[in-house]
C-alpha positions as CSV (number, residue, x, y, z in Angstrom):
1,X,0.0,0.0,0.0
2,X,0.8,3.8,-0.7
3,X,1.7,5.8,1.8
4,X,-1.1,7.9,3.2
5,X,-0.7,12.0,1.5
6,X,0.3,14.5,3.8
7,X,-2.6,16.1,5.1
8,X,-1.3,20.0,4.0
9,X,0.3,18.9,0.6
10,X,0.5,21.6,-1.8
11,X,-0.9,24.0,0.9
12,X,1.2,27.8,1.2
13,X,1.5,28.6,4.4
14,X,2.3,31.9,6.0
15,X,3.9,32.1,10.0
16,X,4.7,35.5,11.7
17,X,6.9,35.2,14.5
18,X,8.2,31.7,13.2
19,X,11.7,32.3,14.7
20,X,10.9,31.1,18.2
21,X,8.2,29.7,20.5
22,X,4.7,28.7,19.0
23,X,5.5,30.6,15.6
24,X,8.4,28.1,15.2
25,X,6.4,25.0,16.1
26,X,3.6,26.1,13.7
27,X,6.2,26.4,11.1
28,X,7.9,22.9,12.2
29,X,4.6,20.9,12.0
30,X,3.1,22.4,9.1
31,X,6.1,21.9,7.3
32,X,6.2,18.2,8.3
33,X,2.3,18.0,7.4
34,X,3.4,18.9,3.8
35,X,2.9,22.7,4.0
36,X,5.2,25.1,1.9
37,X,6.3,27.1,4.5
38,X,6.6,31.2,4.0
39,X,8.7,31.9,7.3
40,X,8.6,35.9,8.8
41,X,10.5,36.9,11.9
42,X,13.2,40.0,12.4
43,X,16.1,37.7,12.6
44,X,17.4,35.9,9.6
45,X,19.9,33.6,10.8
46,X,17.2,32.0,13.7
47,X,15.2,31.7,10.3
48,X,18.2,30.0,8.7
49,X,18.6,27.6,11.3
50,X,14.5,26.7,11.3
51,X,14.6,26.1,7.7
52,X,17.7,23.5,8.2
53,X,15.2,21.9,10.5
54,X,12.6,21.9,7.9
55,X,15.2,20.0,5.5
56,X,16.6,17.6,7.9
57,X,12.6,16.5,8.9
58,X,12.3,16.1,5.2
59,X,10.3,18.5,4.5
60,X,10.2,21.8,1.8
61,X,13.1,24.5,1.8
62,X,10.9,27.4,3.7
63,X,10.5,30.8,2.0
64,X,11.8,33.3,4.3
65,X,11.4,36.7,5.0
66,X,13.2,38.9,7.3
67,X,10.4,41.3,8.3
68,X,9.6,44.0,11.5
69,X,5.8,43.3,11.7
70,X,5.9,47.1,13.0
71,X,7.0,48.0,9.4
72,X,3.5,47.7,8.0
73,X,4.9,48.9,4.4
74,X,6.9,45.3,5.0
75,X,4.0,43.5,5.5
76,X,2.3,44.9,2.5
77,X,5.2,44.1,0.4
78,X,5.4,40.5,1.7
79,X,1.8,40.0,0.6
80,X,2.6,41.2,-2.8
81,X,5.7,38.4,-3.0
82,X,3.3,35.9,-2.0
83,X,1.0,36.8,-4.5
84,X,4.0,36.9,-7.4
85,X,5.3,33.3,-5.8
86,X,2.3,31.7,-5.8
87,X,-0.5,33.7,-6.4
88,X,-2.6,32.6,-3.4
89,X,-2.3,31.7,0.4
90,X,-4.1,28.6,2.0
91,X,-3.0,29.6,5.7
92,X,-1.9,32.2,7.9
93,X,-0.7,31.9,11.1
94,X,-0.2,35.6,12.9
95,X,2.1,34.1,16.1
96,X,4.2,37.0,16.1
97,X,3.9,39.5,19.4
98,X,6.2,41.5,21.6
99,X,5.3,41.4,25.8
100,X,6.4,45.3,26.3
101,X,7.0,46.4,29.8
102,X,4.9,45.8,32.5
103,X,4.4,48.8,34.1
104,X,0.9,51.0,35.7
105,X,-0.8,51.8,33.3
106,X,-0.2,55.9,34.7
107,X,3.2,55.4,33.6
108,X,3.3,53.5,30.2
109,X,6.3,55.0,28.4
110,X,4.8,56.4,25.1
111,X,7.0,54.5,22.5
112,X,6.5,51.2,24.6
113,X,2.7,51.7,24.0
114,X,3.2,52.6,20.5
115,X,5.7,49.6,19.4
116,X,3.3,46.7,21.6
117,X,0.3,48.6,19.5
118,X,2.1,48.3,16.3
119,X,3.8,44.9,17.1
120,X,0.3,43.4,18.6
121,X,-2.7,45.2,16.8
122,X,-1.7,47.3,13.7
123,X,0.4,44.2,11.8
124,X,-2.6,41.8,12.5
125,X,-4.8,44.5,10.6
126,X,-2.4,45.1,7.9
127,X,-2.1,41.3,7.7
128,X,-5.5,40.7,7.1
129,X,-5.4,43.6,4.3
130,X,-2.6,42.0,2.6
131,X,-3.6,38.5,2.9
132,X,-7.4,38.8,2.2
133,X,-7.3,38.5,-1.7
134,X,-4.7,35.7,-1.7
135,X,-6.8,33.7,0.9
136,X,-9.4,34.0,-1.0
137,X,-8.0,32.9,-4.1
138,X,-7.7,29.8,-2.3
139,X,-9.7,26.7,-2.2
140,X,-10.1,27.1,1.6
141,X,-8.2,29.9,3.3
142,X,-7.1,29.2,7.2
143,X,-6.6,32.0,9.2
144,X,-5.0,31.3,12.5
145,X,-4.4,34.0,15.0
146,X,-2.7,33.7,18.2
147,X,-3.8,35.1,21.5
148,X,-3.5,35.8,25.2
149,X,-5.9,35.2,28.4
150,X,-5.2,38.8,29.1
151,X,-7.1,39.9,26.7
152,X,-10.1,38.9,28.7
153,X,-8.5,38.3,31.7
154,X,-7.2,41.9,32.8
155,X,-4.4,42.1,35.2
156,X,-2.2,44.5,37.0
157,X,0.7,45.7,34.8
158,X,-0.6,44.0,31.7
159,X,-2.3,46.9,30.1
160,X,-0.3,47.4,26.9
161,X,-0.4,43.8,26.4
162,X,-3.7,42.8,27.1
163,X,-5.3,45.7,25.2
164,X,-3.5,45.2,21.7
165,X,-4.6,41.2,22.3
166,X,-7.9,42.4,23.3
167,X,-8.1,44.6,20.2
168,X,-7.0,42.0,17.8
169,X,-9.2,39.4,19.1
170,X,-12.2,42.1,18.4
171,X,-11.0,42.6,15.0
172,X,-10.1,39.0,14.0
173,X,-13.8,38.6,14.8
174,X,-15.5,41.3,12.9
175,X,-12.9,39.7,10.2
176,X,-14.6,36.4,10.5
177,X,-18.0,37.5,10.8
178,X,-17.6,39.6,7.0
179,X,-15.6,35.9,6.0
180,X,-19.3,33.9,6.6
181,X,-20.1,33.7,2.8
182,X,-16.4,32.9,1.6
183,X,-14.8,30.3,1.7
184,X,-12.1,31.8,4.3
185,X,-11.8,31.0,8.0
186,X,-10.7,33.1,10.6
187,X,-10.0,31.6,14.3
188,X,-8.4,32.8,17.6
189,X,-6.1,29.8,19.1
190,X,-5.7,30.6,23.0
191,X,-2.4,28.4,24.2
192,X,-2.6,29.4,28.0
193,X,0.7,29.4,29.3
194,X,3.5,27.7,27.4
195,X,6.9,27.4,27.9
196,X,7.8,30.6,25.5
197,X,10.5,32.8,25.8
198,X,7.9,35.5,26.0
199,X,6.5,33.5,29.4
200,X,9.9,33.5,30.6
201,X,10.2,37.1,30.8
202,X,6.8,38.3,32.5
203,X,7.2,35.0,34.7
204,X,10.7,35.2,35.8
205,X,11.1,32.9,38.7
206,X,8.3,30.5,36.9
207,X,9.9,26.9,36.4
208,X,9.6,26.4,32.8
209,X,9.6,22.6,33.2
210,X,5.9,23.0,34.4
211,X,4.7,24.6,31.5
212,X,4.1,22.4,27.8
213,X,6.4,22.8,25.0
214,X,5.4,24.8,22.4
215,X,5.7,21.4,20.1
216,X,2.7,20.6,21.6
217,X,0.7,22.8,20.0
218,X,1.7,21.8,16.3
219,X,-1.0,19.3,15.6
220,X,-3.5,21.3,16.4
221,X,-2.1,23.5,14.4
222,X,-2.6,22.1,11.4
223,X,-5.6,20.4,12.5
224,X,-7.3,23.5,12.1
225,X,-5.0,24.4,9.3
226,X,-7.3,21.6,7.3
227,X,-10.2,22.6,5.0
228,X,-12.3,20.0,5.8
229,X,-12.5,21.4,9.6
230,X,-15.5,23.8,10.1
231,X,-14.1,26.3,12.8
232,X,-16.0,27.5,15.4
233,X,-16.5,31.3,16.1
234,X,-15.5,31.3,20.0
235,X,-11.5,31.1,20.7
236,X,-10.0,28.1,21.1
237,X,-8.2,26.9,23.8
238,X,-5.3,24.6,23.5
239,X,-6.4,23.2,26.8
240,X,-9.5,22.2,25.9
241,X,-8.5,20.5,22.6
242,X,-5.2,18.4,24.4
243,X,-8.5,17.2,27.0
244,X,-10.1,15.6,23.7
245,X,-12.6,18.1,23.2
246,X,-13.6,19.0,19.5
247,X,-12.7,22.1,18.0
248,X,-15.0,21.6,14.7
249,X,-17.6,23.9,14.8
């Protein structure tokens, strides 16, 4: 018998923030899952090294992109190379995010507020304008976006954070909710605490051996990476969906 086809064959994939944490493990397991990879982050050799990963798995040499997702002008650009590449996109995953400092909110420094705003909320809207038409000129477009318990969870500290994820889950939503006739599907992935270098530093004296790798996330990754998965409108949480819960909506 013929081995079984990879279940994201032929699928372009897009991951921000796929130099490190859960943007790195989306990249690893979609690429293993048969996904040509289009790999963003600010640093080009971390992306250098995660496409010799890719290779050594077996899987596709990544396309990568050195990109600030605070330089939206980037971010429209990378759109339009995806579009001259391979004239559509099949999945997005937004993982990229910056912490900022935790601080009262009466004395946010104003450039802190302005690059976590930027970082956080502005590229996921400049995302979605730059992405739109190529999802759609797929069969199924997957939208995947990345988010934070502190965006409905408010805490002390957290206010630059928690309001740029707060904002971007509102948007993704309105997003979806304009996507209902199309056949594009937006979804908010909630991955509670991880062990992220991100955790790390708003969690210094945290054990990090407590916390899940973000590996662990990958298959559900590109489970909801697959077209034949309805998605459901609330967030989902990685929690609920390692307990055996469904996520198909």
């Amino acid at each position: 018998m013929s081995a079984s086809p990879l279940p994201l064959a032929d699928r372009i994939a897009l991951v921000t923030g796929a130099s490190r944490g859960i943007g790195r493990a989306a990249a690893l397991a979609l690429g293993a899952a048969g996904a040509q990879v289009v790999a963003v982050a600010r640093t080009a050799g971390a992306l250098e090294e995660l496409d010799d990963e890719l290779r050594e798995a077996g899987g596709k040499p990544a396309t990568l992109a050195t990109v600030d997702l605070e330089r939206g002008e980037d971010l429209d650009a990378l759109g339009a190379e995806i579009h001259r590449r391979f004239g559509r996109l099949d999945i997005l995953v937004h993982a990229g995010a910056m912490l900022g400092a935790l601080t009262p909110v009466g004395h946010i420094d104003l450039k802190q507020w302005d690059k976590v705003i930027a970082t956080n909320l502005t590229a996921t809207f400049r995302l979605i304008r730059s992405t739109e038409p190529l999802l759609r000129a797929s069969a199924a477009g997957r939208a995947i976006f990345v988010t934070s318990g502190r965006a409905v969870r408010p805490k002390a500290f957290w206010g630059p954070y928690g309001a740029s994820k707060a904002g971007m889950e509102h948007l993704v939503r309105t997003w979806a909710d304009e996507l209902e006739n199309t056949s594009v599907r937006a979804v908010i992935l909630d991955p509670n605490q991880m062990r992220t270098k991100m955790r790390a530093e708003a969690f210094p004296g945290e054990d990090p051996m407590t916390l899940p790798e973000p590996s662990e996330i990958g298959p559900l990754i590109v489970e909801l990476a697959q077209a034949d998965l309805g998605l459901p409108k609330e967030a989902i949480l990685f929690s609920d969906w390692k307990a055996g819960k469904l996520v198909s909506g």
